[in-house]
N, C-alpha and C positions, 0 to 999 in steps of 0.2 A: 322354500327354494328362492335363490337371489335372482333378479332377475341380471342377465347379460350386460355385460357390459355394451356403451354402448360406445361406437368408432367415433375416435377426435376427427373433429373436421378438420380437412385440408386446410394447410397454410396459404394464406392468402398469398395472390403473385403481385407484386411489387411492379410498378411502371419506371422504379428506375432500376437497371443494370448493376450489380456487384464490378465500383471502380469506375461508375461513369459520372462524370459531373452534373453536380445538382443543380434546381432551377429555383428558382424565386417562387415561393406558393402565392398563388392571384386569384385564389377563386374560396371564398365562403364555404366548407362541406360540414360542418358538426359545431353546435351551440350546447355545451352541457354544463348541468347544475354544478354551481361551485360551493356552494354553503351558502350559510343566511347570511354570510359578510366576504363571500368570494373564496379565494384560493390564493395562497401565499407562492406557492412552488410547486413545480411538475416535471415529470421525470417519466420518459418513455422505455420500454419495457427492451432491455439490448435485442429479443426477438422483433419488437414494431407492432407487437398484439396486443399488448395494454400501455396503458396510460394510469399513472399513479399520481394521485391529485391531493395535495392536503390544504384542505379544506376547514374552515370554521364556523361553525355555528355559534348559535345565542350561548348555551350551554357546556358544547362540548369542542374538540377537534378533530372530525375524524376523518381518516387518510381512507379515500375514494378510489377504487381500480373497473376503467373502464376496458371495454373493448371495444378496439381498432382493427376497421373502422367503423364497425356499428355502432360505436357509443354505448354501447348494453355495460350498466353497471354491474360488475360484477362478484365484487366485493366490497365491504364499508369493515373496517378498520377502527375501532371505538377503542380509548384508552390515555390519550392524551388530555392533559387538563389546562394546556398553553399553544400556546402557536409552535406549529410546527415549521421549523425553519428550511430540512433539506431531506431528502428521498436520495436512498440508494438502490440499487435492485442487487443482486449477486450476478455473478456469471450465468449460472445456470436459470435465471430468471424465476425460481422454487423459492426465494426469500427478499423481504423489502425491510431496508432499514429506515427509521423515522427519526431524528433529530427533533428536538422539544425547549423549548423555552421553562419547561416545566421539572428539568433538572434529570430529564431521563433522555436514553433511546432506547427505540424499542425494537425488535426482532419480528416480524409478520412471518408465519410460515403459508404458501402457499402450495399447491399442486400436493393437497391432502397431506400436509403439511401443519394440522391446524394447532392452535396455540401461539401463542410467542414468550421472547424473552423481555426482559426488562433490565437494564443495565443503570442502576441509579449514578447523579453525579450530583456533585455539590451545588452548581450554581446551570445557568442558563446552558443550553447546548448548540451551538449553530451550525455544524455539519457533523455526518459522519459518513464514512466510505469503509468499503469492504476492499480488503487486500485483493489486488490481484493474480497471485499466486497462491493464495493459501486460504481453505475455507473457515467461516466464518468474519465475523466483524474485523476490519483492520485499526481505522486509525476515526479519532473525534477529535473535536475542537469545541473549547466552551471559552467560558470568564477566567479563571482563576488559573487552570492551567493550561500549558502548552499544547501540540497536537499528541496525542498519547495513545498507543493500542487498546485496544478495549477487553484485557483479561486478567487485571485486578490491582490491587494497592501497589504490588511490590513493583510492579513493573510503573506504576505513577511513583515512586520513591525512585526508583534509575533514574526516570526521565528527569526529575526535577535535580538529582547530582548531575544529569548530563548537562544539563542548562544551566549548569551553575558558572558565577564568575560572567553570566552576560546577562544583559537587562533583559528584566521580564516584562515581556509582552502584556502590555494593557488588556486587548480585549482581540483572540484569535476567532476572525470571522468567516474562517474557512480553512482546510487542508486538503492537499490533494495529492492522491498517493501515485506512484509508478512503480513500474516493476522492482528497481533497484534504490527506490528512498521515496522523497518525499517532499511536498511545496508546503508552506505552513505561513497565513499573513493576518496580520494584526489591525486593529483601526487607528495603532501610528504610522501606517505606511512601509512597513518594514516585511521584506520576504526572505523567510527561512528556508535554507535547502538541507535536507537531513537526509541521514543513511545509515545503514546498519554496520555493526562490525559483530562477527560471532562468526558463526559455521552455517552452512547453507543448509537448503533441505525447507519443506514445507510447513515439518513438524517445529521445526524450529525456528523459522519468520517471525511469531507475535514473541515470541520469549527473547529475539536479538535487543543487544543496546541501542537505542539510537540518541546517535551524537549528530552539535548541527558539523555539516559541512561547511556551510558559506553564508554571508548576509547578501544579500541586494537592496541598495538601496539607492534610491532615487528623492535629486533635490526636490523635485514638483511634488511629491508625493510623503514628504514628510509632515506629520502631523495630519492625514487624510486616509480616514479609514477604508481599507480596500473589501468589497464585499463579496467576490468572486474570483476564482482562478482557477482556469483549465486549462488544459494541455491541448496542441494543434494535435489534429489524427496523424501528424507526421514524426509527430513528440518532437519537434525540432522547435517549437516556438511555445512561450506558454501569455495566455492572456489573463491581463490584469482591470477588473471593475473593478473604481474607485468611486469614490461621491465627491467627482469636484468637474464630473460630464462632461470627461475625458474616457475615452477606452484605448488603452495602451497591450499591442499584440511584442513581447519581448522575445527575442533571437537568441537562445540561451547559449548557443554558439561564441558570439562573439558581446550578448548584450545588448543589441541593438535595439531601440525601440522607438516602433511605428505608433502613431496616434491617429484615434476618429473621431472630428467632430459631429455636432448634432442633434447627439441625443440630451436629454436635461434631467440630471440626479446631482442634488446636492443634500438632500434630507432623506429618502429611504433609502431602504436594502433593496436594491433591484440586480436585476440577473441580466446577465448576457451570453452569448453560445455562438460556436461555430457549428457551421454545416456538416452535414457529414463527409462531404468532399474537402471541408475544410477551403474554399474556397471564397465564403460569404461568412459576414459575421452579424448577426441578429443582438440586436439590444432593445427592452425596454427603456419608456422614460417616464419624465413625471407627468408629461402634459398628455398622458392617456394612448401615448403613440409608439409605436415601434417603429424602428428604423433597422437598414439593413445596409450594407457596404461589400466591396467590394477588398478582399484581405489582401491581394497581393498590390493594388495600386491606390490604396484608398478611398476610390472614390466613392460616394453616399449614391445608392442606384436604385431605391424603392422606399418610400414610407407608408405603413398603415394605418391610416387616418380614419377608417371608418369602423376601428373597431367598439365604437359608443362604450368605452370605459370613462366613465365620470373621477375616475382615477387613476394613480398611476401603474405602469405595466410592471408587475411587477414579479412574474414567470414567463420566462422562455426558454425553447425546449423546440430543437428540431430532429424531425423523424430518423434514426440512424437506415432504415432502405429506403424509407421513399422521401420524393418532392414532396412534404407536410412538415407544418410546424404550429406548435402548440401555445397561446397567450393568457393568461391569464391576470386578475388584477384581484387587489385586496380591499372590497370597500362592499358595503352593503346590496346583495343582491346584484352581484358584477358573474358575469357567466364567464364560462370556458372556451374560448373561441378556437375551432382545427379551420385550417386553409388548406388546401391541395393545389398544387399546380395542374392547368389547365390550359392545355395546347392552345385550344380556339380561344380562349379569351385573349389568349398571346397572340395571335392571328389579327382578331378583330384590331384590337388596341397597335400594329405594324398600319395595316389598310388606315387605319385613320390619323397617324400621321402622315405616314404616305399620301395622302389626298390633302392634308393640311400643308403640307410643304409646298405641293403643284399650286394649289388655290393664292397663298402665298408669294410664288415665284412666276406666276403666269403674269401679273399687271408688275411693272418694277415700281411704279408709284405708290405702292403700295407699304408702308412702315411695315418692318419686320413683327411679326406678333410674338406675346411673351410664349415662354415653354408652357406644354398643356401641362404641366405639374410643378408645383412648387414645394417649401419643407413640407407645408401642410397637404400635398400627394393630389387636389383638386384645380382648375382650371377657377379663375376669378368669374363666374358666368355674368357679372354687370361692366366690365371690361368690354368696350365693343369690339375690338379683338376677337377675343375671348369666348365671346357668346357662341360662335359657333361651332368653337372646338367642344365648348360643354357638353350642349347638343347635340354632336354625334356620338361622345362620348359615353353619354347617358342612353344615347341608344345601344349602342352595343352594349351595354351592361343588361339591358335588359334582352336584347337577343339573347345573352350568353348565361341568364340568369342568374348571375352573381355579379358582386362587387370586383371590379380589378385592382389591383395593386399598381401604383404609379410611379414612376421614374424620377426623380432629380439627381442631379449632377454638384459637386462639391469642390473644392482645391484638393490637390492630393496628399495624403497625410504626410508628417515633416519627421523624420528619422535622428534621433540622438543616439547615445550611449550613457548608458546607466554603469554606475560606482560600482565597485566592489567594498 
C-alpha cells in the first residue's frame, strides 16, 4: 500500500506587491555552495521558489537547484563535461535548459519529470532559451552557427540559406527570443533582429523560416564582443553587455541608446539584469563588485562592495516577485551570495545621514565632509572627516545584523542613436 500523498507546501508570500516598484536589496540573507571553482551563471525559477545554479567542480559541471528562500538543495543535475554558459527554465517551471561549452544542451525534467534530453551540437554553446509561445526548446546560439531552433539538421540547413548573402557571424554570444522574433549578437558587435515568415499556430513556430529582419549596429561597438541582451519587462528597450565596461539600455523604438558607467569588464563574460520593475539595472564587474543604477536617469545609486569575491562577478540574477537578487562569481571556492531588502537597515542608514548632515551644518566652520560612500560603497575611516560617519555606520550594521548596501551618485548617462 502507497503511502498518501503528501500536501505541497504553501507558496511562499512575497514582501513585494504584484506592479509595485522594487527596492535595492541591502541586507545579507543566504551564502550557498557554488562548486569547488564557483558558479558561472544563475537563473531564478519564473515562480521565485528555486534558484538554478551551474556550478563547477574539479571533475565535473553540475547545474545545482536551490530552494528559495531556504536555500535547501534540491536537486544536482550531473551530465555536463565543460562550463556551463546559460540556464533557461520553461514557463511552466517543470524543465531547465543547460547550455554547455561542451557542444551540447541539455533538457532537465523536473516536477517528476525525471530524465532529460541531450541535444548535441558541433562546437561550444553559449545560450539557449525556450520559446515563449510554443513548448519545448526554442532557439541557441554557439560558434559555427547562427541563432537556430533546436529541432534538427534540416531546419540548421534553412537557417544557414536564410543568412546567406550576409556576413557570418564570428562567434553568437547570446540570443534572445520574444514572442514575434528574435535578438541574436555576436563578439563583432553586431545585433540581429530576426522573425518568422510561415503560418501561425504553436505547432508550427520551431518548423517556421526565419529570416534576419534588420542589422543594428553601433560605431562604439564594432569589433567588441557583446556578452548579454535582454529585453526591458516593458519590451520597449533592450539591453546590451558588451566587454569594453560600458552597458548600453537601446530604445528599439526610435534607437536611442542610453549608457552606464562604472562597472569594469573588458576580458570576461559577465552578466547584467534588470529588476523586475525594470526600473534598476544590476551588473557585475571585474574588480569583485556589483553595481547598480538607476535606468530611467542614469544615475549609479548603490555598490556591493562587501561581497569578498576574490573574483570577478560574474552572475547576476534578480528575483522576478520579491526585493532579492542573486551574485555569484567563477574562481575557486567563491559562494553564492542572496540579498533581501530590509526596511530597517534602510531606516538606520536615512537616521544616520540625517544626523551627519545636522552635525555637519550646525558649526558653519566647519569643511563640508566627503559622501559616506564612494565607487568602493565604504566611508574612508582614516579621513578625519570621515571617522565618524564609519563609526555609526558600522554601528548600525551591527544593530541590523547585516551588511548594507551603499549609495553613490554618478553623471547621468549620455543618449545617442545607433545605425541602421
Amino acid at each position: 500500500m502507497q503511502p498518501p500523498p503528501q500536501p505541497c507546501p504553501p507558496p511562499p508570500r512575497w514582501s513585494r506587491l504584484p506592479g509595485q516598484v522594487c527596492r535595492i536589496p541591502n541586507r545579507p540573507l543566504l551564502s550557498l555552495r557554488g562548486g569547488q571553482y564557483g558558479c558561472l551563471t544563475l537563473q531564478f525559477s519564473h515562480s521565485g521558489t528555486r534558484l538554478a545554479a551551474a556550478c563547477a567542480d574539479r571533475d565535473s559541471f553540475p547545474v545545482i537547484v536551490y530552494e528559495v528562500p531556504s536555500g535547501k538543495a534540491l536537486m544536482v543535475f550531473s551530465g555536463h563535461l565543460k562550463i556551463v554558459y546559460d540556464l533557461c527554465w520553461s514557463s511552466d517551471d517543470c524543465s531547465l535548459l543547460s547550455a554547455s561549452s561542451d557542444g551540447t544542451v541539455r533538457e532537465w525534467g523536473l516536477e517528476g519529470q525525471q530524465g532529460q534530453k541531450v541535444l548535441p551540437h558541433p562546437s561550444f554553446v553559449y545560450c539557449a532559451q525556450y520559446h515563449p509561445a510554443a513548448p519545448g526548446p526554442g532557439a541557441d546560439g554557439g560558434v559555427r552557427h547562427p541563432a537556430a531552433p533546436l529541432e534538427g539538421r534540416r531546419a540548421r540547413r534553412e537557417r544557414a540559406a536564410a543568412a546567406g548573402g550576409r556576413r557570418s557571424p564570428q562567434l553568437h554570444q547570446l540570443t534572445l527570443l520574444r514572442p514575434h522574433g528574435m535578438f541574436s549578437a555576436d563578439n563583432s558587435g553586431l545585433i540581429l533582429v530576426w522573425k518568422t515568415t510561415g503560418s501561425e499556430g504553436k505547432k508550427s513556430l520551431l518548423s517556421q523560416r526565419w529570416v534576419v529582419e534588420k542589422e543594428i549596429s553601433e560605431s562604439e561597438l564594432r569589433g567588441v564582443p557583446i556578452s548579454k541582451l535582454q529585453l526591458h519587462p516593458n519590451a520597449r528597450c533592450l539591453l546590451v553587455h558588451a566587454r569594453d565596461s560600458v552597458l548600453r539600455v537601446m530604445d528599439l523604438r526610435i534607437l536611442a541608446v542610453k549608457r552606464y558607467v562604472g562597472a569594469s569588464n573588458h576580458r570576461e563574460r559577465l552578466c547584467s539584469t534588470f529588476s523586475a520593475c525594470g526600473s534598476f539595472l544590476f551588473s557585475g564587474s571585474e574588480d569583485g563588485m556589483a553595481y547598480v543604477w538607476n535606468t530611467d536617469t542614469g544615475d549609479q545609486l548603490a555598490v556591493y562592495s562587501e561581497l569578498s569575491f576574490s573574483t570577478a562577478v560574474h552572475g547576476v540574477c534578480f528575483h522576478p516577485h520579491e526585493n532579492m537578487v542573486a551574485f555569484s562569481a567563477f574562481g575557486q571556492e567563491q559562494l553564492i551570495h542572496l540579498y533581501l531588502h530590509d526596511r530597517t537597515v534602510s531606516q538606520l542608514e536615512g537616521q544616520s545621514l540625517k544626523a551627519s548632515s545636522r552635525s555637519s551644518s550646525a558649526d558653519p566652520r566647519t569643511p563640508p565632509r566627503p559622501p559616506p560612500a564612494g565607487l568602493h560603497g565604504s566611508a574612508d575611516p582614516h579621513h578625519p572627516a570621515g571617522a565618524e560617519d564609519a563609526e555609526r555606520q558600522a554601528a548600525a550594521r551591527l544593530r541590523a545584523g547585516a551588511s548594507s548596501v551603499l549609495s553613490a551618485r554618478t553623471p547621468r548617462a549620455r543618449c545617442c542613436r545607433a545605425s541602421l
